[in-house]
N, CA, C and O atoms as a GROMACS GRO file, in nm:
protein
  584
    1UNK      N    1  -0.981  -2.289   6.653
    1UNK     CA    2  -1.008  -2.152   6.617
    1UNK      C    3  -1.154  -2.145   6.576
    1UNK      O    4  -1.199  -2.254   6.543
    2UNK      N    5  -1.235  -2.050   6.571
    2UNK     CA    6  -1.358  -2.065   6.549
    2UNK      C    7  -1.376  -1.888   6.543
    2UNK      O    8  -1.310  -1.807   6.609
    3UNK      N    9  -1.502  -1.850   6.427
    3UNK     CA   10  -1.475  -1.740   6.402
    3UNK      C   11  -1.625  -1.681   6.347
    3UNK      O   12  -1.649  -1.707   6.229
    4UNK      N   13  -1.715  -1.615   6.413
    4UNK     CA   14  -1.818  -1.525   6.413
    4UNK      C   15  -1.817  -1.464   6.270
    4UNK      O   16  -1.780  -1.349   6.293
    5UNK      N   17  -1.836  -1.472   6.137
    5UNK     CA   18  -1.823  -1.366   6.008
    5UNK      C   19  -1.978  -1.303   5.993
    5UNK      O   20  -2.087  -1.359   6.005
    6UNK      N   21  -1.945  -1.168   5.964
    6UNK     CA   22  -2.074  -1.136   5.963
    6UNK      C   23  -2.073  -1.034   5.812
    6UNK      O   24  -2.032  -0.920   5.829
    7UNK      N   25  -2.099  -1.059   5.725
    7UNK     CA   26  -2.136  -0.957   5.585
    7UNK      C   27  -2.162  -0.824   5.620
    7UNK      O   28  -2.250  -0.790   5.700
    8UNK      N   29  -2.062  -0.724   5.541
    8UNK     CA   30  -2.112  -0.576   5.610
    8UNK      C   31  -2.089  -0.517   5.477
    8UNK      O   32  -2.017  -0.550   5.383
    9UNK      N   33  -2.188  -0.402   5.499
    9UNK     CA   34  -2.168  -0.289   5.397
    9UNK      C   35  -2.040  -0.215   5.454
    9UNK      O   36  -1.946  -0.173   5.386
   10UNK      N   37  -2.055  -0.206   5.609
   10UNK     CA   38  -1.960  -0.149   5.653
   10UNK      C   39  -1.958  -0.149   5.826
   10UNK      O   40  -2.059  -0.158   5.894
   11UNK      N   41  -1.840  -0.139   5.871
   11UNK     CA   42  -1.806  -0.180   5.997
   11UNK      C   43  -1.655  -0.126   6.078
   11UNK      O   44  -1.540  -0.123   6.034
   12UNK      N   45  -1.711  -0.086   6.214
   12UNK     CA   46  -1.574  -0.022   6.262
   12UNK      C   47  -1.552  -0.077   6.406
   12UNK      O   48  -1.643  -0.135   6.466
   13UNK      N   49  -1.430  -0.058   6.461
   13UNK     CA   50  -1.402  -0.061   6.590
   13UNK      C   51  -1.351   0.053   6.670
   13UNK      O   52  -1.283   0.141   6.616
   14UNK      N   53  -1.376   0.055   6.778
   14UNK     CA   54  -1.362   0.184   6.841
   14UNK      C   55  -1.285   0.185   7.003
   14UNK      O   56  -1.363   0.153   7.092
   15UNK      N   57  -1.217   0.202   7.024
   15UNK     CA   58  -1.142   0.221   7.156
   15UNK      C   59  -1.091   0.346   7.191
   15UNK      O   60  -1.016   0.426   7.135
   16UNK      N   61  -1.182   0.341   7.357
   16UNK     CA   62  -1.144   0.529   7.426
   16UNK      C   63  -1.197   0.614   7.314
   16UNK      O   64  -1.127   0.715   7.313
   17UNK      N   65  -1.279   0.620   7.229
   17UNK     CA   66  -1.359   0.741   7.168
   17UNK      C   67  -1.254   0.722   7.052
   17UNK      O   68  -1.265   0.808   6.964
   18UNK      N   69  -1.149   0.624   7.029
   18UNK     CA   70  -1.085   0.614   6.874
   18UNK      C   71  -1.113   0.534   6.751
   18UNK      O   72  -1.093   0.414   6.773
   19UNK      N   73  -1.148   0.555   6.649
   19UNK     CA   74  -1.139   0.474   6.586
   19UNK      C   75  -1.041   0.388   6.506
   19UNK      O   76  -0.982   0.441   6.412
   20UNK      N   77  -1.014   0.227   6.543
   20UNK     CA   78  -0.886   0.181   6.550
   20UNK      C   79  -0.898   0.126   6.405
   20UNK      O   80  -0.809   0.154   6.325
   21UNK      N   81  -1.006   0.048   6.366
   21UNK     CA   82  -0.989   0.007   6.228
   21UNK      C   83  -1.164   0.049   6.184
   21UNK      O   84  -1.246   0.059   6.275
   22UNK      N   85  -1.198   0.066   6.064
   22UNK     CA   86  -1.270   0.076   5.967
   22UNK      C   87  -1.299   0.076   5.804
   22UNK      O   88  -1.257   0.144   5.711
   23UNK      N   89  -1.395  -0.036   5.816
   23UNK     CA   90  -1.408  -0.103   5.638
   23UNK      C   91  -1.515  -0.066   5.578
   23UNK      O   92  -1.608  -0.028   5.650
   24UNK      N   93  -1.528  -0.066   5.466
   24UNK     CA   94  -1.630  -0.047   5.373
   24UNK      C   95  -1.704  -0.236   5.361
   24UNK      O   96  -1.692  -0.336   5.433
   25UNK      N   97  -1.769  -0.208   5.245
   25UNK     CA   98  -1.786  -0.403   5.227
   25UNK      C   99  -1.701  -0.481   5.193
   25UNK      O  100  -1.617  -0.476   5.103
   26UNK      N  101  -1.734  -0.583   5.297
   26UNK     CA  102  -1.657  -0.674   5.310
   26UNK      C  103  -1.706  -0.800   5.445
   26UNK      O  104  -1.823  -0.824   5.475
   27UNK      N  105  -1.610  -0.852   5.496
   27UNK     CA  106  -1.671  -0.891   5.626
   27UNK      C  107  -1.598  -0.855   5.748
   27UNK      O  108  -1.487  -0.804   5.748
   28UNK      N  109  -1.683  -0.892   5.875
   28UNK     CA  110  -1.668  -0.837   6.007
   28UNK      C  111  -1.626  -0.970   6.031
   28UNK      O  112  -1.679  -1.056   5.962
   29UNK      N  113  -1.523  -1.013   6.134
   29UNK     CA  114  -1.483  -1.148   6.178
   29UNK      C  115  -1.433  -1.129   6.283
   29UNK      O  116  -1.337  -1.056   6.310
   30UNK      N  117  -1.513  -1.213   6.368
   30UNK     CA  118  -1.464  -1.214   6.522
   30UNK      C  119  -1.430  -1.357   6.531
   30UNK      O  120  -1.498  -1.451   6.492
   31UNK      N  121  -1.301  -1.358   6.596
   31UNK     CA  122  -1.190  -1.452   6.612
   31UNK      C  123  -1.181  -1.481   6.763
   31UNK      O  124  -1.154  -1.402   6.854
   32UNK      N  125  -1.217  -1.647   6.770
   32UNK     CA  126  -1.202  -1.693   6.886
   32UNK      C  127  -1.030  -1.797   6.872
   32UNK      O  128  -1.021  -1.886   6.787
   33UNK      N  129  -0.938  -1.773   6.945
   33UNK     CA  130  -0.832  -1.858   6.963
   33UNK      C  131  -0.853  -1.960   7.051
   33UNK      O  132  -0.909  -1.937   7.158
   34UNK      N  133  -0.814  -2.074   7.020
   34UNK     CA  134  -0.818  -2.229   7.154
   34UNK      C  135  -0.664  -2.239   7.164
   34UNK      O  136  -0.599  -2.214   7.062
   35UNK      N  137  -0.605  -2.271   7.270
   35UNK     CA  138  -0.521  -2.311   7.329
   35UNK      C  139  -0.410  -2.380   7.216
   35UNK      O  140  -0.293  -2.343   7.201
   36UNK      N  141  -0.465  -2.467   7.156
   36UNK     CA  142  -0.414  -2.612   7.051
   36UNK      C  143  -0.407  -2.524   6.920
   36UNK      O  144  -0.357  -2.580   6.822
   37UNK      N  145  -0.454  -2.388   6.903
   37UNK     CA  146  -0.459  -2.323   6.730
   37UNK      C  147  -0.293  -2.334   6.746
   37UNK      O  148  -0.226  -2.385   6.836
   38UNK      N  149  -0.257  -2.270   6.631
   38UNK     CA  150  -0.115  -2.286   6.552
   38UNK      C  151  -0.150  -2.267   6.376
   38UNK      O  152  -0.252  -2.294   6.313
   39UNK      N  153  -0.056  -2.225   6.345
   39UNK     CA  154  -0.015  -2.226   6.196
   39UNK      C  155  -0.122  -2.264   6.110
   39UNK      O  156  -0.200  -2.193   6.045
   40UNK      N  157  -0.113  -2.374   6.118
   40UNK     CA  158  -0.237  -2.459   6.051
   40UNK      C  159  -0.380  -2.410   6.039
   40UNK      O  160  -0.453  -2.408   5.940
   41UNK      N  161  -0.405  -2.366   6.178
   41UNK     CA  162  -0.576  -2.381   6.204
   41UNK      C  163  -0.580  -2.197   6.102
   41UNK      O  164  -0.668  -2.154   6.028
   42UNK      N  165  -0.450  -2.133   6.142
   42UNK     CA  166  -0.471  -1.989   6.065
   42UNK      C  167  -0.441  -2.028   5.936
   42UNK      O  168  -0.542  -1.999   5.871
   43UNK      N  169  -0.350  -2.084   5.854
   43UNK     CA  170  -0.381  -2.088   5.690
   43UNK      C  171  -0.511  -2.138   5.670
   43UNK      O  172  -0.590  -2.090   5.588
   44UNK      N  173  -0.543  -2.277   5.777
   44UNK     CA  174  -0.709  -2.294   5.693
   44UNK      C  175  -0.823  -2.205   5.704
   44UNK      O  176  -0.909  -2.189   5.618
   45UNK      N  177  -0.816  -2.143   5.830
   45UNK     CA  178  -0.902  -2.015   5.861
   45UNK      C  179  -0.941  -1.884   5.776
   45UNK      O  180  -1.043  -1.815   5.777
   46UNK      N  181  -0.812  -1.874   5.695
   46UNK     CA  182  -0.788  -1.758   5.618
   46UNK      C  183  -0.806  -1.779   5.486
   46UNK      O  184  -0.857  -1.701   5.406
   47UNK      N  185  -0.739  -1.944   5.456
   47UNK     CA  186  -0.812  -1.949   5.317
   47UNK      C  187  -0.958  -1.994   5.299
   47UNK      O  188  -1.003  -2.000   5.185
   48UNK      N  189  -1.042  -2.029   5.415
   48UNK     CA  190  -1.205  -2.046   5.420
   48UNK      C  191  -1.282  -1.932   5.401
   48UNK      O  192  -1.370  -1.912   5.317
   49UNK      N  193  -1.230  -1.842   5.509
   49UNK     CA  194  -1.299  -1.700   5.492
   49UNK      C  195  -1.295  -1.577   5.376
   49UNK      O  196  -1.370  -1.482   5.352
   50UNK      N  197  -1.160  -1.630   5.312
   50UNK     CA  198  -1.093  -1.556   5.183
   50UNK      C  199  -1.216  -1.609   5.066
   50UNK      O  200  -1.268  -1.520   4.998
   51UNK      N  201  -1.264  -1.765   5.043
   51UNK     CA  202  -1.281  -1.823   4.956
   51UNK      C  203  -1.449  -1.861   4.980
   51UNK      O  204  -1.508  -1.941   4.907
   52UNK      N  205  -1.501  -1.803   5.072
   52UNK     CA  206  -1.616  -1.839   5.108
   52UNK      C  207  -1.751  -1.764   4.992
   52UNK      O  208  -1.779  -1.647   5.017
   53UNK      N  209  -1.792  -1.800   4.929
   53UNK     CA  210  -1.899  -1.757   4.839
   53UNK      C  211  -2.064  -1.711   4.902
   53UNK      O  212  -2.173  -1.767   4.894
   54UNK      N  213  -2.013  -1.574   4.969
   54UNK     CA  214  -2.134  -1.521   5.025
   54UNK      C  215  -2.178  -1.406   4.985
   54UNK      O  216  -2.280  -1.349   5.024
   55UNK      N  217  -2.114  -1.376   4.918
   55UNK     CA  218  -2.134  -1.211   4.823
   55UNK      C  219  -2.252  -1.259   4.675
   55UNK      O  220  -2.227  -1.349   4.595
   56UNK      N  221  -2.361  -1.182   4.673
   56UNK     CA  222  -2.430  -1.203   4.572
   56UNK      C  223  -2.383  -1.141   4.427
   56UNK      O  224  -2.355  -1.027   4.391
   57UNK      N  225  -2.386  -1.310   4.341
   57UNK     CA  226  -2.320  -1.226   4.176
   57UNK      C  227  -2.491  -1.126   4.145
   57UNK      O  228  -2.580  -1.086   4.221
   58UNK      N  229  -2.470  -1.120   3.999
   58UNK     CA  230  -2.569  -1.001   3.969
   58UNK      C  231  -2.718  -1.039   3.966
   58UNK      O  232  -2.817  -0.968   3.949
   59UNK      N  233  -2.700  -1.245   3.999
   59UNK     CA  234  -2.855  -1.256   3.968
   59UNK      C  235  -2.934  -1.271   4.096
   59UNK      O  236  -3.049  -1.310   4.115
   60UNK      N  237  -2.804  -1.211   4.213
   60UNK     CA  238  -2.855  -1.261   4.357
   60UNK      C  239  -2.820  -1.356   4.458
   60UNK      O  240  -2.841  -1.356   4.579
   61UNK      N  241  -2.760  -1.442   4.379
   61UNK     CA  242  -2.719  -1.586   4.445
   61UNK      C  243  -2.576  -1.544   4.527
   61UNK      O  244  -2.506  -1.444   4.512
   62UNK      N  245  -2.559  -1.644   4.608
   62UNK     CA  246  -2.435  -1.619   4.702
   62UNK      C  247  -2.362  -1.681   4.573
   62UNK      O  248  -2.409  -1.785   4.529
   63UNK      N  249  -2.249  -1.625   4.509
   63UNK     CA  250  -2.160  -1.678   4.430
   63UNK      C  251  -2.028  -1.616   4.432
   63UNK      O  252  -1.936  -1.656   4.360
   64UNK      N  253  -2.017  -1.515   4.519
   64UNK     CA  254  -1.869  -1.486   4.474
   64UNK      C  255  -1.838  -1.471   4.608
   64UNK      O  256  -1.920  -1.488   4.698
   65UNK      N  257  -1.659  -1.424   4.636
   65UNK     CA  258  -1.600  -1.458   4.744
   65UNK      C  259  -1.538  -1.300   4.778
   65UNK      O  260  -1.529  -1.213   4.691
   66UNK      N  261  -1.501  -1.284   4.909
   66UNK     CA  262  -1.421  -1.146   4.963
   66UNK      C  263  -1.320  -1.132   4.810
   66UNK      O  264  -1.349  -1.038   4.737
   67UNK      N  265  -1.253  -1.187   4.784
   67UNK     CA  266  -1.128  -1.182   4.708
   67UNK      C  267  -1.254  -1.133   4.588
   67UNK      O  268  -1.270  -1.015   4.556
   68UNK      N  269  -1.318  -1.224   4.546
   68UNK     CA  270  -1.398  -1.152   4.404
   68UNK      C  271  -1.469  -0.999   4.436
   68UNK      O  272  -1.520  -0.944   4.339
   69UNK      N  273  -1.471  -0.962   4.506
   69UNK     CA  274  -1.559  -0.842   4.523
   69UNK      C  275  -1.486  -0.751   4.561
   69UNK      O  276  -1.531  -0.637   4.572
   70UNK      N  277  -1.335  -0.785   4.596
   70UNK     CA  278  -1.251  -0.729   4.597
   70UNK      C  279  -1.277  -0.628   4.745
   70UNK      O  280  -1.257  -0.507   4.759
   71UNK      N  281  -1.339  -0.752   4.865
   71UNK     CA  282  -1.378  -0.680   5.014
   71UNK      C  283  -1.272  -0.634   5.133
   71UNK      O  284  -1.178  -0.566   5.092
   72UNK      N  285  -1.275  -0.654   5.232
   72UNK     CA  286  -1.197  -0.600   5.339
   72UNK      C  287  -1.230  -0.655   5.450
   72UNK      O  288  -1.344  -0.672   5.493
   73UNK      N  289  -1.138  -0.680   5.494
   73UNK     CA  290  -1.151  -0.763   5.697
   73UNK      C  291  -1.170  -0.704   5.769
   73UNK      O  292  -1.111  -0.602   5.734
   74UNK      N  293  -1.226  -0.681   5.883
   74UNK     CA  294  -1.249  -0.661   5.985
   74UNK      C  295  -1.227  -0.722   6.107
   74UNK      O  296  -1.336  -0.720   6.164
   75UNK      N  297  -1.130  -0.783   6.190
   75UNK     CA  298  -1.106  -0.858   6.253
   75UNK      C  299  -1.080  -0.798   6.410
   75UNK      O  300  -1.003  -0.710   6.448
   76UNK      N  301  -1.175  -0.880   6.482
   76UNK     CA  302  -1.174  -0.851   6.643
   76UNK      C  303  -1.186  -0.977   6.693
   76UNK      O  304  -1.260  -1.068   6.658
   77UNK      N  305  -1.076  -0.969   6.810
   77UNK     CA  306  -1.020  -1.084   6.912
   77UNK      C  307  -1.193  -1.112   6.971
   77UNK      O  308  -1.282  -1.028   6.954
   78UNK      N  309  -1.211  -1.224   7.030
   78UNK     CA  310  -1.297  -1.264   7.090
   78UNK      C  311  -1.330  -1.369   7.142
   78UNK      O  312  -1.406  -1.456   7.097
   79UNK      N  313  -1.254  -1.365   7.267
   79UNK     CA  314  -1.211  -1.459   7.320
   79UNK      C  315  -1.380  -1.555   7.381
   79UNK      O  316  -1.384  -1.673   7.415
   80UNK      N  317  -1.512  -1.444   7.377
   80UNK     CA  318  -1.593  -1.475   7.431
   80UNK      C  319  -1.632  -1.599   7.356
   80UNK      O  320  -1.676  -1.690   7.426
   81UNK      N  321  -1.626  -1.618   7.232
   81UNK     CA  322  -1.690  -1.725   7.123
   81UNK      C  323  -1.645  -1.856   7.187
   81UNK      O  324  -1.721  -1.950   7.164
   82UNK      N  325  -1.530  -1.885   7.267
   82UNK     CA  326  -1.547  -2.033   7.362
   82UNK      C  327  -1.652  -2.055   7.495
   82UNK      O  328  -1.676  -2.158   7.558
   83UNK      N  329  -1.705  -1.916   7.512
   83UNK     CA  330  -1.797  -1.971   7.638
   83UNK      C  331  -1.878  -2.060   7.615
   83UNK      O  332  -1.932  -2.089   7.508
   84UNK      N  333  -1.889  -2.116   7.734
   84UNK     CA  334  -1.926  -2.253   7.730
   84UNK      C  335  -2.059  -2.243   7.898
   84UNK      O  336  -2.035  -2.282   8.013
   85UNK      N  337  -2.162  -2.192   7.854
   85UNK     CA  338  -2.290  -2.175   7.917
   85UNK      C  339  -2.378  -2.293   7.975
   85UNK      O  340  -2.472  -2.277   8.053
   86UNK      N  341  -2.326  -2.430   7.919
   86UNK     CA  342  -2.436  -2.510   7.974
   86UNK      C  343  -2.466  -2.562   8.078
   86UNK      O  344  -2.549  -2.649   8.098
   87UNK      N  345  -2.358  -2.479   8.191
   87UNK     CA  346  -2.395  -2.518   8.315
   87UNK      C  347  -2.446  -2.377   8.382
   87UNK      O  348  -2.423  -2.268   8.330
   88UNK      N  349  -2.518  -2.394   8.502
   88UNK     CA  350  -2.461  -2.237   8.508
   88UNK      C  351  -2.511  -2.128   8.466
   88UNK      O  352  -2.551  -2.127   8.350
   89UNK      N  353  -2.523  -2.006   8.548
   89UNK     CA  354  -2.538  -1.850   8.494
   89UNK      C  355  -2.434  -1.807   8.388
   89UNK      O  356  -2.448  -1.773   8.270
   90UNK      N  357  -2.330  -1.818   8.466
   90UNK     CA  358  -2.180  -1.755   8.448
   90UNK      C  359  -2.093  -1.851   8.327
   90UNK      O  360  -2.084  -1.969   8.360
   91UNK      N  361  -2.052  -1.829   8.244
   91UNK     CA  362  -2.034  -1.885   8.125
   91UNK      C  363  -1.864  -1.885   8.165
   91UNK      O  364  -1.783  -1.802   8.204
   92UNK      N  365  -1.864  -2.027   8.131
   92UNK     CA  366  -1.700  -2.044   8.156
   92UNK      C  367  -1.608  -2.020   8.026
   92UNK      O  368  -1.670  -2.015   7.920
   93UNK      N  369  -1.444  -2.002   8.019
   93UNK     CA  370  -1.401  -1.963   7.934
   93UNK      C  371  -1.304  -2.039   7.934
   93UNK      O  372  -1.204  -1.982   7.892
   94UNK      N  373  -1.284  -2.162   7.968
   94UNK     CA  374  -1.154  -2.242   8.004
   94UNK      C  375  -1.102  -2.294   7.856
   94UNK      O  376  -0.991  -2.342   7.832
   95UNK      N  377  -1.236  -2.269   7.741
   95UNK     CA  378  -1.164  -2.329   7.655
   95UNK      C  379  -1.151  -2.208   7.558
   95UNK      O  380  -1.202  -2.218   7.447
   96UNK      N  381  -1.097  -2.114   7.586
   96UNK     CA  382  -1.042  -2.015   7.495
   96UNK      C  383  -0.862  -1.982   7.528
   96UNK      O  384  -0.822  -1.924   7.628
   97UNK      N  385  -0.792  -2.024   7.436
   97UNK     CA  386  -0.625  -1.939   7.448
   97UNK      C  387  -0.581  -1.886   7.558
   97UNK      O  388  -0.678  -1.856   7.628
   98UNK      N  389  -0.460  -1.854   7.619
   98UNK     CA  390  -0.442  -1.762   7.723
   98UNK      C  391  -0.414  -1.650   7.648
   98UNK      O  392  -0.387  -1.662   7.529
   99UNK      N  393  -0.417  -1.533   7.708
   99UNK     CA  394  -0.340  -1.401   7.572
   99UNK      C  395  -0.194  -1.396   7.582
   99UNK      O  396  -0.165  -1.308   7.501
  100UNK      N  397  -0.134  -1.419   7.612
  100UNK     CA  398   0.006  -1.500   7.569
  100UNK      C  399   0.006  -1.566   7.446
  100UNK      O  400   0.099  -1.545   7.368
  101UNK      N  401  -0.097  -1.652   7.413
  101UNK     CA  402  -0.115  -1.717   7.256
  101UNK      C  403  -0.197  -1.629   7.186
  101UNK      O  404  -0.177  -1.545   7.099
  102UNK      N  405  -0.300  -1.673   7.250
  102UNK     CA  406  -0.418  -1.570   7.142
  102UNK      C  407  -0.375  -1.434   7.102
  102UNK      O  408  -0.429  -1.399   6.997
  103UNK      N  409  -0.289  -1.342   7.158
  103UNK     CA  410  -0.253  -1.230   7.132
  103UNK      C  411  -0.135  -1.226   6.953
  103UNK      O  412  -0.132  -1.138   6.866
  104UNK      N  413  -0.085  -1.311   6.957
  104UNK     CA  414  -0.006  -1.340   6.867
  104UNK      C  415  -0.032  -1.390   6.748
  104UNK      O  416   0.009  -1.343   6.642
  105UNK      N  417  -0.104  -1.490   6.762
  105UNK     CA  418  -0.224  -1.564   6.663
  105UNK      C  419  -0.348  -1.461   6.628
  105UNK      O  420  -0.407  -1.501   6.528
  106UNK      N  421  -0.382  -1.387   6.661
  106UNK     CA  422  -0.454  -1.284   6.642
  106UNK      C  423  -0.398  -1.235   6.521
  106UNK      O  424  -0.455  -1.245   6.412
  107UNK      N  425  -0.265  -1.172   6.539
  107UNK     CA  426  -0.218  -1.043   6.448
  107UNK      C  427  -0.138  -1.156   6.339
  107UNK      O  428  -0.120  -1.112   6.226
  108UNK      N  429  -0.105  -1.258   6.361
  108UNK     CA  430  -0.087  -1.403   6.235
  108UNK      C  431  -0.203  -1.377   6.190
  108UNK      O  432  -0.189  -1.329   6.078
  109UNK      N  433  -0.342  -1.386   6.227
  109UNK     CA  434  -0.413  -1.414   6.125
  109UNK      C  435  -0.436  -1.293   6.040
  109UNK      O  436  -0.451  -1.302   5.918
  110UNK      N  437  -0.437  -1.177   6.106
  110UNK     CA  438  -0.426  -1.043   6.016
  110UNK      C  439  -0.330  -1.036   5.900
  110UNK      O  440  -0.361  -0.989   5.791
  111UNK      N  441  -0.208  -1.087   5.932
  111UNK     CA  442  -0.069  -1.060   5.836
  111UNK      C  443  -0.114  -1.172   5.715
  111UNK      O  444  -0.067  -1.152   5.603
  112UNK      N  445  -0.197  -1.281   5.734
  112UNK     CA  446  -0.228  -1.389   5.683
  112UNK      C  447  -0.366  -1.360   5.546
  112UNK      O  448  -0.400  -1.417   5.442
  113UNK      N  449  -0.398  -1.272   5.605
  113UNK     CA  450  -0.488  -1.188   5.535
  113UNK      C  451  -0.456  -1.103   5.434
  113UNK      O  452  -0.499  -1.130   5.322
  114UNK      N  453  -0.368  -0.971   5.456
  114UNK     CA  454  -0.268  -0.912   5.411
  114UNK      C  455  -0.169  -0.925   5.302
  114UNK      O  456  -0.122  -0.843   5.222
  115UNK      N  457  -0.149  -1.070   5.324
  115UNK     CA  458  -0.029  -1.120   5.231
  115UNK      C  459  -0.120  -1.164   5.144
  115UNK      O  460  -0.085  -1.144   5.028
  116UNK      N  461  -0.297  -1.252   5.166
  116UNK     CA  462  -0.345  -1.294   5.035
  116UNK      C  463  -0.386  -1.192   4.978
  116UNK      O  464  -0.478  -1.211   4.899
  117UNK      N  465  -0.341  -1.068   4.994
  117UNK     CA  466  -0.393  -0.950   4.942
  117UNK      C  467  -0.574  -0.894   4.972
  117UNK      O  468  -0.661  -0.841   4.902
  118UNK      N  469  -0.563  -0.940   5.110
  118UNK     CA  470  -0.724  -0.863   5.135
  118UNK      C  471  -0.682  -0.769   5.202
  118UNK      O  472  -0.563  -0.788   5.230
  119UNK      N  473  -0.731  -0.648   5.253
  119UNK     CA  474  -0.680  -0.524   5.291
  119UNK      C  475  -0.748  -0.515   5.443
  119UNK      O  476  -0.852  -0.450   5.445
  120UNK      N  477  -0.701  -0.576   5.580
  120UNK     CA  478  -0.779  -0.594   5.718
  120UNK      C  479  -0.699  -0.488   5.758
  120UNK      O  480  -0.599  -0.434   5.710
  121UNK      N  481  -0.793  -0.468   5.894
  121UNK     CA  482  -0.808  -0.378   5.933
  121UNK      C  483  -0.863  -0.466   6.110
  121UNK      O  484  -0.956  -0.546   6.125
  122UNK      N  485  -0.728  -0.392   6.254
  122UNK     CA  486  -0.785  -0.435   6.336
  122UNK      C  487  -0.829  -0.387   6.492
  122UNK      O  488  -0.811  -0.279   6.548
  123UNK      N  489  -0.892  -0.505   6.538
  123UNK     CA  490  -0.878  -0.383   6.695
  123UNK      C  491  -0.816  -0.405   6.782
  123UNK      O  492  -0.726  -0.477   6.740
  124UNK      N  493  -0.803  -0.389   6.889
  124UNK     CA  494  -0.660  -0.404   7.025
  124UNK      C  495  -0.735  -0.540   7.096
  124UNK      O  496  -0.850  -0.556   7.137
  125UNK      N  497  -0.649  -0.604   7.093
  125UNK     CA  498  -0.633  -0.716   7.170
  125UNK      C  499  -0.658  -0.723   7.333
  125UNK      O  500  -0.558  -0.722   7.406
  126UNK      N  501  -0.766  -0.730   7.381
  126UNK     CA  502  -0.761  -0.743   7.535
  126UNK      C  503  -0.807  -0.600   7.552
  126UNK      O  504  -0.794  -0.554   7.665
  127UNK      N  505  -0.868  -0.506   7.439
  127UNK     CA  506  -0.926  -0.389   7.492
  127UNK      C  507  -1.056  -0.379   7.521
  127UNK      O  508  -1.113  -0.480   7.480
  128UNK      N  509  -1.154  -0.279   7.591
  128UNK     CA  510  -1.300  -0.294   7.567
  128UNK      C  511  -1.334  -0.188   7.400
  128UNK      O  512  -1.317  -0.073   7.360
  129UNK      N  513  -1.388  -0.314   7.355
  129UNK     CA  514  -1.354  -0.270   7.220
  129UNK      C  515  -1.562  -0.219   7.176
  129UNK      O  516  -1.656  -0.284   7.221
  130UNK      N  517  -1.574  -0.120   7.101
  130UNK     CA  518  -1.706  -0.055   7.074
  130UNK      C  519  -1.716  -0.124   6.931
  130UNK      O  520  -1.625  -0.082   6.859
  131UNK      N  521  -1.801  -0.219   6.868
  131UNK     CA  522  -1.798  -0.245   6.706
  131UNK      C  523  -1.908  -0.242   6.699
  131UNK      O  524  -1.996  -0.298   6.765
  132UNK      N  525  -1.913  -0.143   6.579
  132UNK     CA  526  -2.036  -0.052   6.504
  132UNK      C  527  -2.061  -0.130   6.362
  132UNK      O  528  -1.959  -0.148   6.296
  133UNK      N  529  -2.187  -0.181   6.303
  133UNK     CA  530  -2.105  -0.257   6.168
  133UNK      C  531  -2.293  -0.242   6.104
  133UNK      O  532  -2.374  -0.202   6.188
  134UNK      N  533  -2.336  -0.269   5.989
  134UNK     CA  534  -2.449  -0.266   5.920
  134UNK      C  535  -2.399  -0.393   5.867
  134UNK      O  536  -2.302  -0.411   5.794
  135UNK      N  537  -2.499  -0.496   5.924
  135UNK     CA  538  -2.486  -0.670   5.875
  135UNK      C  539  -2.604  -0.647   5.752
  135UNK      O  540  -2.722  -0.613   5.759
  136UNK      N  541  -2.487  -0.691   5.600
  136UNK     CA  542  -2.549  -0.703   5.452
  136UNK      C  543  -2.615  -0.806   5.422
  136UNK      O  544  -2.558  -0.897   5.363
  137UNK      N  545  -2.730  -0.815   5.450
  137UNK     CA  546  -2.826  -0.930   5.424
  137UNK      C  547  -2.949  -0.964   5.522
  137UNK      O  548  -3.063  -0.933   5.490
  138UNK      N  549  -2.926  -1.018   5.619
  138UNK     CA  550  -2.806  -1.049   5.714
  138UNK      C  551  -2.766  -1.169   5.705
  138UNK      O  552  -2.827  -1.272   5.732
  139UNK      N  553  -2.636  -1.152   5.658
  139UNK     CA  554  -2.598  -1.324   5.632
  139UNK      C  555  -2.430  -1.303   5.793
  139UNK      O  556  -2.343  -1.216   5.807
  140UNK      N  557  -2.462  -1.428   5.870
  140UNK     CA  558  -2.395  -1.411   5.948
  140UNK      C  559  -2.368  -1.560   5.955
  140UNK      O  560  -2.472  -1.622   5.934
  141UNK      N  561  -2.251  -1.650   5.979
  141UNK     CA  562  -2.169  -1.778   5.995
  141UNK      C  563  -2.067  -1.776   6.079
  141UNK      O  564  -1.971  -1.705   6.112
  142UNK      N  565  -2.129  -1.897   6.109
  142UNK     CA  566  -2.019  -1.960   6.233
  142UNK      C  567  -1.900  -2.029   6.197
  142UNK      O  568  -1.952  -2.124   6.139
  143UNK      N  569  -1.770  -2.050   6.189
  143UNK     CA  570  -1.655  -2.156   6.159
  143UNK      C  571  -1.568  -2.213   6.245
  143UNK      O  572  -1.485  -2.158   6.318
  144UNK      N  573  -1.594  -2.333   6.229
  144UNK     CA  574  -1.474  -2.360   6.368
  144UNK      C  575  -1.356  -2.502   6.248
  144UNK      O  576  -1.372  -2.600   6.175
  145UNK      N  577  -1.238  -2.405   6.310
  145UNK     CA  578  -1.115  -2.524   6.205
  145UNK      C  579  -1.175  -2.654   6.236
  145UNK      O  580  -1.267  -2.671   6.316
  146UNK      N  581  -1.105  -2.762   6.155
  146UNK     CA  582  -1.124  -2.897   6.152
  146UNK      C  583  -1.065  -2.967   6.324
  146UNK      O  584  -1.072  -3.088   6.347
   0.00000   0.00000   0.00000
């Protein structure tokens, strides 16, 4: 699993002129699924990004976490985060999920979110999706499970 987070004041998704989810601050997370994710790779995923200390306390420093600031998810499928460019124009995707998995594991990691009490918010799976977002800092990180 591996997952794009990007710090937002605020951030939305948009499909066909709708808007499907939208957050205030918190973070934006684009979610790549691999084939081999399962259970596992989403509890550690969710408690990294839950617990991650990128929010500045009052003297500036990255010290507090989504849960301390009391933020919001943003979560979009993205299957693109396995391309794999180093050959080549055309960026291969062989190592991203089929949506048969990834589709499912997607909305696990949302409910996974949910239950630790962060309040996400998401977009359609396999749609052409529009995300609008103001990156806070810009502090933006890469994660890929163990």
């Amino acid at each position: 699993m591996r997952a794009l987070i990007q710090r937002v004041s605020r951030a939305s998704v948009t499909v066909e002129g709708e808007v499907l989810g939208a957050i205030d601050r918190g973070l934006l997370v684009l979610l790549g699924i691999a084939p081999e994710d399962g259970p596992r790779e989403v509890d550690w995923m969710v408690r990294k990004i839950s617990g991650l200390r990128i929010f500045p306390n009052e003297a500036g420093r990255f010290d507090r976490s989504l849960v301390d600031v009391s933020g919001s998810v943003l979560l979009v499928s993205q299957f693109t985060l396995f391309g794999d460019s180093r050959k080549g124009r055309r960026p291969n995707f062989s190592g991203a999920a089929r949506p048969e998995h990834a589709a499912p594991m997607c909305d696990r990691v949302a409910e996974a979110f949910r239950i630790a009490g962060v309040p996400t918010e998401q977009g359609r799976f396999g749609a052409d999706m529009q995300v609008a977002l103001v990156n806070d800092g810009p502090v933006t990180l890469m994660l890929d499970t163990p």
